[in-house]
HTML snippet that shows the backbone in 3Dmol.js (N, CA, C, O; Angstrom):
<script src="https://3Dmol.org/build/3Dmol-min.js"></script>
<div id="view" style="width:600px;height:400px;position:relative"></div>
<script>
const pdb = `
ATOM      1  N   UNK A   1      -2.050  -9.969 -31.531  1.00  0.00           N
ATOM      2  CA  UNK A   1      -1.146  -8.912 -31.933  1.00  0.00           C
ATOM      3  C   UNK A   1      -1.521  -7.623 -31.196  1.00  0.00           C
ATOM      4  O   UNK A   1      -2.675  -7.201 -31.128  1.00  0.00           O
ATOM      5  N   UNK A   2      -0.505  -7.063 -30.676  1.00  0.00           N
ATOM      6  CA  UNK A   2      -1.034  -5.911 -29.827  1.00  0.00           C
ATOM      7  C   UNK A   2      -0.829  -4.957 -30.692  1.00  0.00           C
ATOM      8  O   UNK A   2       0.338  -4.851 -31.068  1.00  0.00           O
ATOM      9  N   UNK A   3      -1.985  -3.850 -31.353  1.00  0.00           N
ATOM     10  CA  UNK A   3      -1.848  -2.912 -32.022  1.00  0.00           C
ATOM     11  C   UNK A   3      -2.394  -1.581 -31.093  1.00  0.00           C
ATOM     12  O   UNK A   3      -2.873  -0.604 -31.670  1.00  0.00           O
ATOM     13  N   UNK A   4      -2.284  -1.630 -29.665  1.00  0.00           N
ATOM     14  CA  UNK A   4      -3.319  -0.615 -29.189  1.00  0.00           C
ATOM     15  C   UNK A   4      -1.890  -0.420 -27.877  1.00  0.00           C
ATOM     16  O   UNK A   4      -1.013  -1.250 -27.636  1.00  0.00           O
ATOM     17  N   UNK A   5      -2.104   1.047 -27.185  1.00  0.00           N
ATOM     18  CA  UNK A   5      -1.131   0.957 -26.210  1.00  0.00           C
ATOM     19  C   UNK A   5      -1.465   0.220 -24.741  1.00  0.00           C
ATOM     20  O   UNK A   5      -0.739  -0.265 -23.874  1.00  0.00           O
ATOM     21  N   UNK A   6      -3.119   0.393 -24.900  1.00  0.00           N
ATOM     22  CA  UNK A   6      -3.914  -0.620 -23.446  1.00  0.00           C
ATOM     23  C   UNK A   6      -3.267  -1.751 -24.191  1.00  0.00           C
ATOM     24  O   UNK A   6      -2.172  -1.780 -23.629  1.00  0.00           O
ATOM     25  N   UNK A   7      -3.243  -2.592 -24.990  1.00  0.00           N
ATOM     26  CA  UNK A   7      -3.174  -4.000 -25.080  1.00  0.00           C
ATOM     27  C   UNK A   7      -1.800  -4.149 -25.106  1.00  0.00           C
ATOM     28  O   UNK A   7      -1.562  -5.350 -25.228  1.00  0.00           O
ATOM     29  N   UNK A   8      -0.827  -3.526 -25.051  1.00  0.00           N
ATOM     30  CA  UNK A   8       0.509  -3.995 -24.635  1.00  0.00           C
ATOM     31  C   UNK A   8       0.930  -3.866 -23.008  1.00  0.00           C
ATOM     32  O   UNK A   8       1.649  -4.692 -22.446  1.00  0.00           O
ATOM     33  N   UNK A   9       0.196  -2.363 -22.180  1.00  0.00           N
ATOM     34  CA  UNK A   9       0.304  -2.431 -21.212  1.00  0.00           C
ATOM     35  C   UNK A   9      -0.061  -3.386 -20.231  1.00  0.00           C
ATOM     36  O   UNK A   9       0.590  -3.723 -19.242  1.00  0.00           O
ATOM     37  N   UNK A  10      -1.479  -3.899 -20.712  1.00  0.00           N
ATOM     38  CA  UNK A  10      -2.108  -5.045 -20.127  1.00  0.00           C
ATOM     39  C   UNK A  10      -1.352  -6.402 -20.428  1.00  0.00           C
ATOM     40  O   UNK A  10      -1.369  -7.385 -19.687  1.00  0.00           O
ATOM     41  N   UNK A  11      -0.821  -6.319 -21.392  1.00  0.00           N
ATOM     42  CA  UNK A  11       0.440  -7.557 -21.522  1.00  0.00           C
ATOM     43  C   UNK A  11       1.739  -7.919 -20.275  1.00  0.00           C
ATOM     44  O   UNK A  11       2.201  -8.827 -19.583  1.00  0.00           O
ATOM     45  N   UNK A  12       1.892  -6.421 -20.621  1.00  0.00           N
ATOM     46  CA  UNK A  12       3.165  -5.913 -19.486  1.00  0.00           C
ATOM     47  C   UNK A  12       2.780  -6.314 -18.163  1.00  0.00           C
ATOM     48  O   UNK A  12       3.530  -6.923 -17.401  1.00  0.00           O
ATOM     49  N   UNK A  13       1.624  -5.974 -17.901  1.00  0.00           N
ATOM     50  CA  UNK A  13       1.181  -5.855 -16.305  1.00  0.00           C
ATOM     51  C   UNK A  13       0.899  -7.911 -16.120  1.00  0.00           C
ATOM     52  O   UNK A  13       1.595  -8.614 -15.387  1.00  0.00           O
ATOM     53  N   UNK A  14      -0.049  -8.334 -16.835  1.00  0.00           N
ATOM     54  CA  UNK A  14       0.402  -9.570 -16.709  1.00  0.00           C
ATOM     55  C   UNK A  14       1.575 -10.255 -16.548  1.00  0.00           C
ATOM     56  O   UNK A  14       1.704 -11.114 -15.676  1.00  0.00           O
ATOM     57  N   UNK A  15       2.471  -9.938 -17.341  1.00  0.00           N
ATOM     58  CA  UNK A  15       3.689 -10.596 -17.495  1.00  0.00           C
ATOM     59  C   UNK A  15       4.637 -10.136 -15.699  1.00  0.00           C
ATOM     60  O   UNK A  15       4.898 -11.139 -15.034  1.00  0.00           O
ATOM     61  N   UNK A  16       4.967  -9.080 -15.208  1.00  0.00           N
ATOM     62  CA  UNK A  16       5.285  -8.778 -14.220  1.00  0.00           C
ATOM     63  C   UNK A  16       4.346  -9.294 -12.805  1.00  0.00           C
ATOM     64  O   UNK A  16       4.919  -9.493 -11.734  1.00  0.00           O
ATOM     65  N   UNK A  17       3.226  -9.429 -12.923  1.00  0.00           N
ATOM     66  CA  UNK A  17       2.219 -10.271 -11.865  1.00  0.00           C
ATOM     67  C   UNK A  17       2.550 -11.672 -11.584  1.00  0.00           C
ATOM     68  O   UNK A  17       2.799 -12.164 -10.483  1.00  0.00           O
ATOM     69  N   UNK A  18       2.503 -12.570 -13.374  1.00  0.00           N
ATOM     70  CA  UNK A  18       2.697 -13.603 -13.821  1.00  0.00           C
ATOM     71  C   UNK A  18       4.189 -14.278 -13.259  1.00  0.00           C
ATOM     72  O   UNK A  18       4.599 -14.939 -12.304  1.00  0.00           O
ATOM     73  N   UNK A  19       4.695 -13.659 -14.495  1.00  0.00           N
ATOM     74  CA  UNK A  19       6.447 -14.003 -14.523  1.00  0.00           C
ATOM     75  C   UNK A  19       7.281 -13.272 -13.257  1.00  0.00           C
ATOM     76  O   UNK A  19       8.048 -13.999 -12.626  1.00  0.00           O
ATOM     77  N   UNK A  20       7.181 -12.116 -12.934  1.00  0.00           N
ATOM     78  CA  UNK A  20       8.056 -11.696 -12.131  1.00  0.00           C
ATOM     79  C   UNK A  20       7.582 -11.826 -10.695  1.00  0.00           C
ATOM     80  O   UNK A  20       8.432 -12.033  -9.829  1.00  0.00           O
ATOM     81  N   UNK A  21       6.132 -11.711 -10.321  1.00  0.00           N
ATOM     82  CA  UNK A  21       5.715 -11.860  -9.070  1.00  0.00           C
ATOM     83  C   UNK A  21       5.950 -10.551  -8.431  1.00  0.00           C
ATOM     84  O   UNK A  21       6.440 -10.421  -7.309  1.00  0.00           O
ATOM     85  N   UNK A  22       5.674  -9.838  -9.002  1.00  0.00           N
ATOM     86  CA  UNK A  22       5.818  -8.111  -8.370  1.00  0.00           C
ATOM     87  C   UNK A  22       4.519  -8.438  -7.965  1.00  0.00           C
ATOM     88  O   UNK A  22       3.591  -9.135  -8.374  1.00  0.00           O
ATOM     89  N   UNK A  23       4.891  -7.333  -6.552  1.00  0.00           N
ATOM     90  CA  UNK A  23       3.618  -6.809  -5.917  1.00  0.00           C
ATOM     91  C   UNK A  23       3.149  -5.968  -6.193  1.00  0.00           C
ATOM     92  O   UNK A  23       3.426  -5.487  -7.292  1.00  0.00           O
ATOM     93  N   UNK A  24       2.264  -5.386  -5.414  1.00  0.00           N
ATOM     94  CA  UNK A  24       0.993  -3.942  -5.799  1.00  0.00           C
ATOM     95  C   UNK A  24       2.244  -2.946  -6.318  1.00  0.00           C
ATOM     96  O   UNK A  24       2.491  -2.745  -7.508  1.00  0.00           O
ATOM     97  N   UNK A  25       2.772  -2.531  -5.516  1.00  0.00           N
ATOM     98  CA  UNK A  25       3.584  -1.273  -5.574  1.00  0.00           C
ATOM     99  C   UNK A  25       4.626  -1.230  -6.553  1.00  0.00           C
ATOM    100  O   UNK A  25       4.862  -0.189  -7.167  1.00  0.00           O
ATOM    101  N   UNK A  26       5.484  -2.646  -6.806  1.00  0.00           N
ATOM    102  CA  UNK A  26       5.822  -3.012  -7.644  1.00  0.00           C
ATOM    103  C   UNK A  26       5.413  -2.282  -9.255  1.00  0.00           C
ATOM    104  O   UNK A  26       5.966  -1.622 -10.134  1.00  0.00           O
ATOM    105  N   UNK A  27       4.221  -2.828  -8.987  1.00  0.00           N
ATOM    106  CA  UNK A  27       3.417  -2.892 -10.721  1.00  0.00           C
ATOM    107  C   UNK A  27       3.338  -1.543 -10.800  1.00  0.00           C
ATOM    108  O   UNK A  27       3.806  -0.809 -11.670  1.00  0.00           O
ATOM    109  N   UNK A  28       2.597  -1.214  -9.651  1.00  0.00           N
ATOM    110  CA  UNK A  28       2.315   0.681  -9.916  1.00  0.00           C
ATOM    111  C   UNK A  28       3.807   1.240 -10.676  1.00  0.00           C
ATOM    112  O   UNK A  28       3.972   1.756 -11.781  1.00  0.00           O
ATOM    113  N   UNK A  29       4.466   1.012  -9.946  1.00  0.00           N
ATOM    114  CA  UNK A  29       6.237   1.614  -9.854  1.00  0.00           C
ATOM    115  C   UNK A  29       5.891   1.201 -11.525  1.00  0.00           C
ATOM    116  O   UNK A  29       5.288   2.025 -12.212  1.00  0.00           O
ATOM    117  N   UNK A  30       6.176   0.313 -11.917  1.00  0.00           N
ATOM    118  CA  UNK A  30       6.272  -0.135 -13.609  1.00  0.00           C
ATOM    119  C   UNK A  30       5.285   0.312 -14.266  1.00  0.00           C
ATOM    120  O   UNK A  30       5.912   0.954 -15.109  1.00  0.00           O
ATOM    121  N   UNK A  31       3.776   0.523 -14.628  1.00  0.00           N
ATOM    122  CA  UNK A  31       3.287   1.269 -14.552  1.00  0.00           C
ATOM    123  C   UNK A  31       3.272   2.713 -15.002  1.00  0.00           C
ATOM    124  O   UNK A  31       2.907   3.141 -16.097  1.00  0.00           O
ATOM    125  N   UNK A  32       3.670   3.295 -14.102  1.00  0.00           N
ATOM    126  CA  UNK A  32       4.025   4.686 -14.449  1.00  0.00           C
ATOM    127  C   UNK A  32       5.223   5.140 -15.071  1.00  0.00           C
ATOM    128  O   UNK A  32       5.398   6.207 -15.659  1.00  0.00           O
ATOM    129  N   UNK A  33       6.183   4.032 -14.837  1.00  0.00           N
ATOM    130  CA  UNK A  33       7.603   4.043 -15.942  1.00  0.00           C
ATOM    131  C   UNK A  33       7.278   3.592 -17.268  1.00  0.00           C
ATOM    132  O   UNK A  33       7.936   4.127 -18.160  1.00  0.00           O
ATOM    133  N   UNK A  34       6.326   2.639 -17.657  1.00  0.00           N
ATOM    134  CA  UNK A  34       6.352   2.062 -18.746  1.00  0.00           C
ATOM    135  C   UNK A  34       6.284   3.306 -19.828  1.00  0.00           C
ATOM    136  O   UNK A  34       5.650   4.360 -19.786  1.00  0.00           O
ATOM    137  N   UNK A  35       7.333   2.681 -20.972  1.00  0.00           N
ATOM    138  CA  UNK A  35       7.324   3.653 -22.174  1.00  0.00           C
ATOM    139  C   UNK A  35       7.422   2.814 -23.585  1.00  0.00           C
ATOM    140  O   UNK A  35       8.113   1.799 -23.671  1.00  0.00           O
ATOM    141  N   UNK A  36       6.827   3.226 -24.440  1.00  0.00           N
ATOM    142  CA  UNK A  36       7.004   2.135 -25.744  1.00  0.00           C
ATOM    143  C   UNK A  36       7.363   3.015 -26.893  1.00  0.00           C
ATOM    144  O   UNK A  36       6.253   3.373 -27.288  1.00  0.00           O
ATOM    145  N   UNK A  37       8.079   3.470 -27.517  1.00  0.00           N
ATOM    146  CA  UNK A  37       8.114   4.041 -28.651  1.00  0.00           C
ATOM    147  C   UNK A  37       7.119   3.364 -29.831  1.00  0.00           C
ATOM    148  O   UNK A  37       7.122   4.028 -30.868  1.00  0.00           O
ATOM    149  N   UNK A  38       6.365   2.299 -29.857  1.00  0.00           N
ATOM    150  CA  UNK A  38       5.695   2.207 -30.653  1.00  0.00           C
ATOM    151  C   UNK A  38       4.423   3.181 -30.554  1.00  0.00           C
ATOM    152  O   UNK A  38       3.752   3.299 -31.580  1.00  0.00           O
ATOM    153  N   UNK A  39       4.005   3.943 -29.316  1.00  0.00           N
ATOM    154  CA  UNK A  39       2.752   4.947 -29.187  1.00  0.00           C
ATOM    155  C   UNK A  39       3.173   5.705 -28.932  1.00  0.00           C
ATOM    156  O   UNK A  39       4.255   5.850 -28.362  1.00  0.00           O
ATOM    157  N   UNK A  40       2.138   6.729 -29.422  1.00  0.00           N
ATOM    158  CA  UNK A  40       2.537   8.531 -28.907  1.00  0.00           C
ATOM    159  C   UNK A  40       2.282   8.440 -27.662  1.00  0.00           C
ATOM    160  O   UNK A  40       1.597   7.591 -27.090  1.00  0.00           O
ATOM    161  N   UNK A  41       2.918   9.453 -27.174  1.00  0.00           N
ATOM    162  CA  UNK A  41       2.774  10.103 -25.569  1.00  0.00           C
ATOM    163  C   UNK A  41       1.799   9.911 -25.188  1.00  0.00           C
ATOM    164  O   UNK A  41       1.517   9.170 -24.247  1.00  0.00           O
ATOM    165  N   UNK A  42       0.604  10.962 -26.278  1.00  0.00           N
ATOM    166  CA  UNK A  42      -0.174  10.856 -25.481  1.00  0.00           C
ATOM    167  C   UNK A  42      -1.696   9.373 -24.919  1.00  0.00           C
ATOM    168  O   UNK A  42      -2.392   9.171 -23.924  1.00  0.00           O
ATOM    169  N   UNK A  43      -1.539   8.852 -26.015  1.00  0.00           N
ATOM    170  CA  UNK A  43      -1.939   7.215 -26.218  1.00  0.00           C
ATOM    171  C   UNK A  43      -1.044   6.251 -25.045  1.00  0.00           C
ATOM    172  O   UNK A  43      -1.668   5.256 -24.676  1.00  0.00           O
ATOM    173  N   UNK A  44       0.038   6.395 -24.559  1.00  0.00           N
ATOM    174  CA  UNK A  44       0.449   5.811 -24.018  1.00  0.00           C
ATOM    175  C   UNK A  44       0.336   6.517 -22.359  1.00  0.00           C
ATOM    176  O   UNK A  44       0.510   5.695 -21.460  1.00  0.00           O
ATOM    177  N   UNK A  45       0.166   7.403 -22.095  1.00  0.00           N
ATOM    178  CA  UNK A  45      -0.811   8.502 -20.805  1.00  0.00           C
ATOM    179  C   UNK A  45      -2.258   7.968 -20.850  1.00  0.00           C
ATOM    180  O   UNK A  45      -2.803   7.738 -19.770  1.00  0.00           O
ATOM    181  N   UNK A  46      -2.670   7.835 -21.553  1.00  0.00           N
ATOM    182  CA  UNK A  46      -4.180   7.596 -21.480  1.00  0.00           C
ATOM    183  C   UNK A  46      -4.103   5.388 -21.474  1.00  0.00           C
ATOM    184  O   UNK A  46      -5.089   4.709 -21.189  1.00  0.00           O
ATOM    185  N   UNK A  47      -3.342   5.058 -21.682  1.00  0.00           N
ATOM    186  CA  UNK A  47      -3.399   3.732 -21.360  1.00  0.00           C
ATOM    187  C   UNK A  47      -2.914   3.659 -19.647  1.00  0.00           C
ATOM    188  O   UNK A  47      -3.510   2.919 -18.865  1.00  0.00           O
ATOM    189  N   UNK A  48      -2.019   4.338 -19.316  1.00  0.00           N
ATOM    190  CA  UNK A  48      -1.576   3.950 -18.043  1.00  0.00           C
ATOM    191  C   UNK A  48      -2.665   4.938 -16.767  1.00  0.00           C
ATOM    192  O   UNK A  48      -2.615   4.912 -15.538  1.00  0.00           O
ATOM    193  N   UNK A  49      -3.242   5.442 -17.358  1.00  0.00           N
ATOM    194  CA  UNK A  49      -4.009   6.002 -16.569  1.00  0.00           C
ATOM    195  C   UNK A  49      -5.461   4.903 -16.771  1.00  0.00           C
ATOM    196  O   UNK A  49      -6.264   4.732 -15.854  1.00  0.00           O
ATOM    197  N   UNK A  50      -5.521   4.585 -17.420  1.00  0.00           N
ATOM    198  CA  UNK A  50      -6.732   3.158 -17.340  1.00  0.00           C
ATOM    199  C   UNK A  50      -6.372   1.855 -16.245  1.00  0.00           C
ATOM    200  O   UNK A  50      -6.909   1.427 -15.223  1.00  0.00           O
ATOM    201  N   UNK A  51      -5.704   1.650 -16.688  1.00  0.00           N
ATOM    202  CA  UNK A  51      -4.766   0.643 -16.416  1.00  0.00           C
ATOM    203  C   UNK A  51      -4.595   0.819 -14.858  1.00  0.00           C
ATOM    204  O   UNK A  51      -4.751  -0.186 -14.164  1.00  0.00           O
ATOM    205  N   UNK A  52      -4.269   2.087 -14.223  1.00  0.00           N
ATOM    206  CA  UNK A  52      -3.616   2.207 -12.907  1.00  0.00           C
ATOM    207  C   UNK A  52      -5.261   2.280 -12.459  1.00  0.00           C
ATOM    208  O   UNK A  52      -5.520   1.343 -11.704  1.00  0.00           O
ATOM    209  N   UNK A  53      -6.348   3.088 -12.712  1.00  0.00           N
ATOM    210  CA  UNK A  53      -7.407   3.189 -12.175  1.00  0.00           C
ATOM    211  C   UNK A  53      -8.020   1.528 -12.391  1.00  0.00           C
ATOM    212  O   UNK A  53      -8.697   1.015 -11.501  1.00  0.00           O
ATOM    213  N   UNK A  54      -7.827   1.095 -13.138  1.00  0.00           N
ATOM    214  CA  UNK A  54      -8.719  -0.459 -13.034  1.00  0.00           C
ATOM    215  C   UNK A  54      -7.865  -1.062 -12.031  1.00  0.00           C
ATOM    216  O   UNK A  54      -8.555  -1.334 -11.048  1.00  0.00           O
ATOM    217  N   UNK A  55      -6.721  -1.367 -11.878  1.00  0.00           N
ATOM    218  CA  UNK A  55      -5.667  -2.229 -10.902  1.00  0.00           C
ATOM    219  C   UNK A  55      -5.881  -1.538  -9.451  1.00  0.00           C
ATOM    220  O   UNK A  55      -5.987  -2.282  -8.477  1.00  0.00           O
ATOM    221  N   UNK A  56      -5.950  -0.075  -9.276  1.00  0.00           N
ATOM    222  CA  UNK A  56      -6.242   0.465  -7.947  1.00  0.00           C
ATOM    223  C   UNK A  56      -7.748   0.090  -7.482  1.00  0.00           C
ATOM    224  O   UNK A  56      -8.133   0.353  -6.343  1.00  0.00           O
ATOM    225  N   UNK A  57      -8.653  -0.604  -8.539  1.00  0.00           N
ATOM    226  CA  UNK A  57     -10.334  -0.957  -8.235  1.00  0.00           C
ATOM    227  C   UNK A  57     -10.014  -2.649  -7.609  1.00  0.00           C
ATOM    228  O   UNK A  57     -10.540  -3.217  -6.651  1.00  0.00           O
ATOM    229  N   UNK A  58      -9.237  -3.013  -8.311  1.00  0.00           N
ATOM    230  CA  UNK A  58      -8.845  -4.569  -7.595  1.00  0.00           C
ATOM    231  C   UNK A  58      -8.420  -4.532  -6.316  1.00  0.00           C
ATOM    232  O   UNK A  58      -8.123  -5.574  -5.733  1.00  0.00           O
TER     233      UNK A  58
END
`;
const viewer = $3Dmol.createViewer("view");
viewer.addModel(pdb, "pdb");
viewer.setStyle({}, {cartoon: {color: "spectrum"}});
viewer.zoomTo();
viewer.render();
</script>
């Protein structure tokens, strides 16, 4: 159950790698669009900024 905004983004980013076969730039592009009304702003800024710095270390 994803109760955290990292653990849905990290869902997301799988699922588009996985299922859609997006590339690097791709994901980034999604990434920085992703929005969930289930988290605040700012919880959901601080997930995609994890998220983009761990994927830019790969």
């Amino acid at each position: 159950m994803e109760l955290t905004a990292i653990a849905s983004l990290k869902r997301n980013v799988k699922f588009w790698i996985e299922r859609c076969g997006c590339n690097d730039k791709q994901i980034i592009a999604n990434i920085k669009g992703w929005y969930n009304f289930a988290y605040s702003p700012s919880e959901q800024e601080k997930a995609k900024e994890e998220i983009l710095k761990s994927f830019m270390k790969d």
